[in-house]
SEGU-358968 format. One record per residue (C-alpha): x, y, z. Coordinates in Angstrom, 1 decimal, always signed. Layout:
N
+--------+--------+--------+
|      u |      v |      w |
+--------+--------+--------+
|      X |      Y |      Z |
...
+--------+--------+--------+
***
This chain:
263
+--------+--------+--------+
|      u |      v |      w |
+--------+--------+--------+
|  +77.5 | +230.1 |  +38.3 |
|  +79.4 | +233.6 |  +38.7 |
|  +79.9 | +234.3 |  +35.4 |
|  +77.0 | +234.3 |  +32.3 |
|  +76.7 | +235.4 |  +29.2 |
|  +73.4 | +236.3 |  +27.8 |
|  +73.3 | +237.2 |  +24.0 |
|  +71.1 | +239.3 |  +21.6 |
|  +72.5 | +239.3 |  +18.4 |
|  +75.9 | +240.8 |  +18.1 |
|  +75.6 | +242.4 |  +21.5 |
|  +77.0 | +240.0 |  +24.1 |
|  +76.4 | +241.0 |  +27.7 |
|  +78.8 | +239.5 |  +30.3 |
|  +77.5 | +239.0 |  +33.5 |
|  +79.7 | +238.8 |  +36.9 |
|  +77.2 | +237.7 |  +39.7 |
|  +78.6 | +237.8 |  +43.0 |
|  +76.5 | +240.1 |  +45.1 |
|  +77.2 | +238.9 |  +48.3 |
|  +80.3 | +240.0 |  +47.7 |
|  +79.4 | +243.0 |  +45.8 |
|  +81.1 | +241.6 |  +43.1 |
|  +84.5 | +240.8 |  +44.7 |
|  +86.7 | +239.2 |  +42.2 |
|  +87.8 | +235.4 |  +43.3 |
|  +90.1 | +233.3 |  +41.5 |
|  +87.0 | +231.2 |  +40.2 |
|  +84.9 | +234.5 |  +38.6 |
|  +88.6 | +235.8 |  +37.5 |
|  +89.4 | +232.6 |  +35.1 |
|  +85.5 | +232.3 |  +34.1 |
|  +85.3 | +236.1 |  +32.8 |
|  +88.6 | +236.0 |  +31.4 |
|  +87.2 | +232.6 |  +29.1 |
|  +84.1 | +234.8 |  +28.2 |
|  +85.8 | +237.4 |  +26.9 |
|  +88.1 | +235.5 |  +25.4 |
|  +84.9 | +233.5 |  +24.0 |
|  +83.4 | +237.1 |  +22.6 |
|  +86.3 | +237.9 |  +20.9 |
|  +86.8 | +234.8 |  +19.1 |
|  +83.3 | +234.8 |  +17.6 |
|  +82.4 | +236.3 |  +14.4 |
|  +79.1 | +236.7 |  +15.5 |
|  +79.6 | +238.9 |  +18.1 |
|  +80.7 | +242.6 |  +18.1 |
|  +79.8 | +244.2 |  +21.2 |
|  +80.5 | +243.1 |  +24.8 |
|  +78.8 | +244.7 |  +27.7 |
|  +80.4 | +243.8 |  +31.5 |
|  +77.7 | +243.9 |  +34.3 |
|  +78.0 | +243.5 |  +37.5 |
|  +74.7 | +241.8 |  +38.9 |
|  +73.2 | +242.4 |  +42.2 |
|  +73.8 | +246.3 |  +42.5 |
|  +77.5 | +246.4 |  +42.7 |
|  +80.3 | +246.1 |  +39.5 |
|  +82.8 | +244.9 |  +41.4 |
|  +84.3 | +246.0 |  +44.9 |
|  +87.8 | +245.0 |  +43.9 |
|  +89.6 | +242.2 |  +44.5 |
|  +88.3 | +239.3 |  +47.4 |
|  +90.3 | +240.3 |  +50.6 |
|  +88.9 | +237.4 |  +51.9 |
|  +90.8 | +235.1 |  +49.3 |
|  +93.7 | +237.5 |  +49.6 |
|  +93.9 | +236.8 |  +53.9 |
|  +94.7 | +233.3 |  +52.7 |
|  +97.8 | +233.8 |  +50.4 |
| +100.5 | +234.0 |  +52.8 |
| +103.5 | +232.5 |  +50.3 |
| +105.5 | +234.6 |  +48.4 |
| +104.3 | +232.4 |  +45.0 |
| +100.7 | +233.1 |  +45.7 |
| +101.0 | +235.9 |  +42.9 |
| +102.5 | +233.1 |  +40.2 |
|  +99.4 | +231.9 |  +38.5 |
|  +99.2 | +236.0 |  +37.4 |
| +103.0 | +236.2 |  +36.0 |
| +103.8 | +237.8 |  +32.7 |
| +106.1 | +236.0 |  +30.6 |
| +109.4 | +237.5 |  +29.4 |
| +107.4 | +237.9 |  +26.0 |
| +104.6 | +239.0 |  +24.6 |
| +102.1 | +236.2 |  +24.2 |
|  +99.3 | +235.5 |  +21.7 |
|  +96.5 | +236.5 |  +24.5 |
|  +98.1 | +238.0 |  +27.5 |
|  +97.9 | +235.9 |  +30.9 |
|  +95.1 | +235.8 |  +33.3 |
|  +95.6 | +238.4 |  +35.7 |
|  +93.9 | +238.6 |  +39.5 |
|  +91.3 | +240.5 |  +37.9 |
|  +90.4 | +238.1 |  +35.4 |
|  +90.5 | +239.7 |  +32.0 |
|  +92.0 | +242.9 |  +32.6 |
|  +95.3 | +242.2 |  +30.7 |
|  +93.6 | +241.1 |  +27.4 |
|  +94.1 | +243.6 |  +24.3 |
|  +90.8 | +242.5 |  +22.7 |
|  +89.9 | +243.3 |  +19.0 |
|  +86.3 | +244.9 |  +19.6 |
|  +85.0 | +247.2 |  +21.9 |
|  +83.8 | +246.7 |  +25.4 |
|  +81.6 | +248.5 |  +27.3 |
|  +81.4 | +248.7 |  +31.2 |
|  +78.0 | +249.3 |  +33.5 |
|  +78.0 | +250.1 |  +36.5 |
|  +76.2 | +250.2 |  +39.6 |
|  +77.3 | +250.8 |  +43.0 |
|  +81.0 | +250.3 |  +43.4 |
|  +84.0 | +249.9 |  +41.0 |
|  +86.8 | +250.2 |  +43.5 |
|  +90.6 | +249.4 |  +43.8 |
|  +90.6 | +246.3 |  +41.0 |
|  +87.0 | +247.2 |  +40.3 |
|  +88.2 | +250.3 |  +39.2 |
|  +90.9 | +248.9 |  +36.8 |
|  +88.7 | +246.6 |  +35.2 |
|  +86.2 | +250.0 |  +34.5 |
|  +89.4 | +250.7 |  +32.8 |
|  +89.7 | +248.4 |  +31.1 |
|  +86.8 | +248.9 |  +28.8 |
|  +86.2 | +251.0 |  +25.9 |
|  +83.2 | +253.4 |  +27.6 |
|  +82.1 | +253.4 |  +31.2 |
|  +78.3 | +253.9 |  +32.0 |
|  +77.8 | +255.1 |  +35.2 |
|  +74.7 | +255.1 |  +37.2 |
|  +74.1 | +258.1 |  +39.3 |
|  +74.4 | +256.4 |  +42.9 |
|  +77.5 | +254.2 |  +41.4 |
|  +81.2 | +255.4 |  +42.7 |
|  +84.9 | +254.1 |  +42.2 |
|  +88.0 | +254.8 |  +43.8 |
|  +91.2 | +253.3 |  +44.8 |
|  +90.2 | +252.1 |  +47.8 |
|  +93.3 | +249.2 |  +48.1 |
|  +94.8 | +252.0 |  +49.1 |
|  +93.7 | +251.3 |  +52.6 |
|  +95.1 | +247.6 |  +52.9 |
|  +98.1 | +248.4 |  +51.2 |
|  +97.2 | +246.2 |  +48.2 |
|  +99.0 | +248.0 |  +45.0 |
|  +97.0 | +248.5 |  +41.6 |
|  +98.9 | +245.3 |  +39.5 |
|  +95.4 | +245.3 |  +36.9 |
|  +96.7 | +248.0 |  +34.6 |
|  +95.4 | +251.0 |  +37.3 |
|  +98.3 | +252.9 |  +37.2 |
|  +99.0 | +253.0 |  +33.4 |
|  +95.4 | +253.2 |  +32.2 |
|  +94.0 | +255.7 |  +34.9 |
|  +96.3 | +259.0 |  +33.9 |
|  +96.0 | +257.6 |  +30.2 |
|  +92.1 | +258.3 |  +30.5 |
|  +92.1 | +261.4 |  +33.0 |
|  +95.8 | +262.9 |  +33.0 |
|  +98.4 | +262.5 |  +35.9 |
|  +97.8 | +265.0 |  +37.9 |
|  +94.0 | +263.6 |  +38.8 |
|  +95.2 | +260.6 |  +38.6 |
|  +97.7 | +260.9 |  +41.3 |
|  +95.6 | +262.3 |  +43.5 |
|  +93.2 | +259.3 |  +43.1 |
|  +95.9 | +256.8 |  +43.5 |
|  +97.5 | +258.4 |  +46.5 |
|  +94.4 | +259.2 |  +48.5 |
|  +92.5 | +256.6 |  +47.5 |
|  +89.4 | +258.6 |  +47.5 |
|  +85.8 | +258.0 |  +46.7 |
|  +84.7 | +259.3 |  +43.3 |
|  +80.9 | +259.6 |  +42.8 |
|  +79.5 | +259.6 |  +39.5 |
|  +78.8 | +263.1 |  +38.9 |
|  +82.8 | +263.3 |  +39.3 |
|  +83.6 | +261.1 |  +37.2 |
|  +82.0 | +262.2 |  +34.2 |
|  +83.4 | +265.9 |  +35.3 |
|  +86.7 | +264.6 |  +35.3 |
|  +86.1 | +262.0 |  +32.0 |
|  +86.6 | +258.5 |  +34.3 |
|  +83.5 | +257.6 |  +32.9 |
|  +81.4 | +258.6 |  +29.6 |
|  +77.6 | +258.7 |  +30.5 |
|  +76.0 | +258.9 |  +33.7 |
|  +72.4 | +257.4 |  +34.1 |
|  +69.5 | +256.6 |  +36.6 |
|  +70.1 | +254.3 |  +39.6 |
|  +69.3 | +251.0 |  +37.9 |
|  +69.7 | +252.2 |  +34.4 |
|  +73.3 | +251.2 |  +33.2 |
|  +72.7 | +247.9 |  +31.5 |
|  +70.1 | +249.3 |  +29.4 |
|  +72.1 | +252.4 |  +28.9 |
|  +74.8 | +250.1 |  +27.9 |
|  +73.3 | +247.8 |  +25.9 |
|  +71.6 | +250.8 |  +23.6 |
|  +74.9 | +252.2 |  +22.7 |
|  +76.3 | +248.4 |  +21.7 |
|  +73.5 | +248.0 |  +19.3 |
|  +74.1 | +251.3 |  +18.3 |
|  +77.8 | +250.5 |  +17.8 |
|  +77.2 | +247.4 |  +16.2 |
|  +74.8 | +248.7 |  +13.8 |
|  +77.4 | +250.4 |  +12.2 |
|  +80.4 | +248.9 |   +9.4 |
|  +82.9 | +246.9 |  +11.7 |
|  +85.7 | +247.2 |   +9.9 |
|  +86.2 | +250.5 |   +9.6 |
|  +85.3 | +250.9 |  +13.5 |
|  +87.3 | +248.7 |  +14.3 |
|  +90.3 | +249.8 |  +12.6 |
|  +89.8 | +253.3 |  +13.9 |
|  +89.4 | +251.5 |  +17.6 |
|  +92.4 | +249.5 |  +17.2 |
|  +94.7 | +253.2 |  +15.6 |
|  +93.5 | +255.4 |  +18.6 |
|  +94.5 | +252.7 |  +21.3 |
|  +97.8 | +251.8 |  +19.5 |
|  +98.7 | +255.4 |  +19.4 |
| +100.0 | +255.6 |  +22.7 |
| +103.7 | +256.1 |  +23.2 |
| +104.1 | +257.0 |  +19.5 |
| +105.5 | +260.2 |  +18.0 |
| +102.8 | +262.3 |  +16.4 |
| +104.6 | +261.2 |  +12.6 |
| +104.7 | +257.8 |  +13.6 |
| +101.3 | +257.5 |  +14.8 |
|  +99.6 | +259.6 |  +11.9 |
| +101.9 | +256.3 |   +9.9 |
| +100.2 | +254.0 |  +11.6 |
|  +96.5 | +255.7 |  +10.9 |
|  +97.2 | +256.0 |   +7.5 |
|  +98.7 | +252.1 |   +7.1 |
|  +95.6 | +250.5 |   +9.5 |
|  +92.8 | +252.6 |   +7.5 |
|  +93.5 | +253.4 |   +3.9 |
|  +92.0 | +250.2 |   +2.8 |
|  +88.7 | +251.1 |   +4.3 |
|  +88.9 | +253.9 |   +2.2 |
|  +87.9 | +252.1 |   -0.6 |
|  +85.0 | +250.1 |   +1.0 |
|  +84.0 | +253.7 |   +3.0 |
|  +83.3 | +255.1 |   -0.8 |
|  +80.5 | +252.7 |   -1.4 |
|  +78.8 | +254.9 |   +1.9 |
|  +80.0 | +258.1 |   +0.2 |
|  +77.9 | +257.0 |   -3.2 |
|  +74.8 | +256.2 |   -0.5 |
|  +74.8 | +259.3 |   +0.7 |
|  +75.0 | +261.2 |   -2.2 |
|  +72.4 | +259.1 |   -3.4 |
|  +70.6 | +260.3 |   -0.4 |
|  +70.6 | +258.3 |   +2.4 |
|  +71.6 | +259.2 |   +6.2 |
|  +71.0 | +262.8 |   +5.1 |
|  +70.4 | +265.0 |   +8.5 |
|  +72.3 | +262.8 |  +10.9 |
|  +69.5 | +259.7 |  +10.3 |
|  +71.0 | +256.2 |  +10.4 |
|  +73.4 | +257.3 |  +13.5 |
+--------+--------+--------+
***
């Protein structure tokens, strides 16, 4: 089975295990990781998801292999959009990479995260990256565009100008780059980025969802917005956590999480 999910508590950790293909995305994994997310985010229980790649490699992209065999024009039509927007956006090639999910995700990674790799490192809230782990838009090579949300998401993250010279060179980026250049958030030890991972979704969880949540949901919504109408939206999102962040107010001033503790 290529995809699993192994749980421990809230934290839900997704695994994609293909490492004979280090990690390449085929139409099976694609449709079995875009249920399991789909699965996590439907579940009150969970809060957190984690996406590792097992074996040694995230994911090298999508499977050329699979790709040598689509030769008709409609071999793209399973991963249409429809004319509108849908209650949970289609599958795409990459599996989940067009889902707008309501709780965080967080990717880690080992070894590659290339071409539609990359875009699903993207994808997620935070990237952990371990210190021999690289991306890059390496489709660039075989022609293969970046259809998984690469080309909106990347200058989003890092700004167009490094952007652009990612996309159109197609260039490796190691993982003391990418936390230069803020394509990933924490770098770690060679075999370090599932626990790496995992700590900081327990740490995440630990805290009150709602408010996190709405403060996840304001800062990815705000793109495309005016300043005025995005400080609108903050306002309309959060206030009523307001009144349930007070009751944490009165704890601290009773003395609790004094000094950073609790965080």
């Amino acid at each position: 089975m290529a995809v699993r999910i192994e749980k421990n508590e809230s934290v839900w950790t997704i695994i994609h295990s293909r490492p004979e293909a280090r990690g390449a995305m085929d139409p099976e994994s694609a449709q079995a990781l875009y249920d399991a997310f789909l699965q996590f985010d439907a579940d009150d229980s969970a809060s957190v998801a984690v996406f590792w790649g097992e074996g040694g490699s995230f994911c090298a992209g999508w499977d050329l292999k699979h790709a040598a065999s689509l030769a008709d024009a409609g071999a793209l039509e399973p991963y249409e959009f429809p004319p509108e927007p849908a209650e949970a956006a289609p599958i795409a090639a990459m599996g989940p990479s067009r889902l707008n999910l309501s709780k965080p995700v967080i990717a880690a990674i080992a070894g590659p995260a290339v071409a539609g790799g990359l875009e699903l490192a993207l994808w997620a809230d935070i990237r952990v990256m371990e210190e021999s782990a690289f991306m890059g838009v390496y489709c660039r090579r075989w022609g293969i565009p970046l259809i998984d949300g690469g080309t909106v998401r990347l200058p989003r993250l890092i700004g167009e100008g490094r952007a652009m010279d990612l996309i159109l060179t197609g260039r490796r980026v190691n993982a003391d780059e990418a936390l230069r250049i803020g394509l990933c958030e924490y770098t770690v030890p060679t075999g370090d980025a599932r626990q790496k991972a995992e700590t900081l979704a327990a740490q995440i969880a630990g805290f009150p969802q709602s408010c996190m949540l709405a403060d996840r949901k304001s800062a990815r919504q705000q793109a495309g917005l005016s300043e005025y109408a995005a400080l609108q939206q903050e306002w309309h999102s959060s206030k009523n956590e307001v009144t349930i962040g007070i009751q944490g107010a009165i704890r601290f001033a009773s003395g609790e999480g004094r000094s950073g503790e609790g965080v």
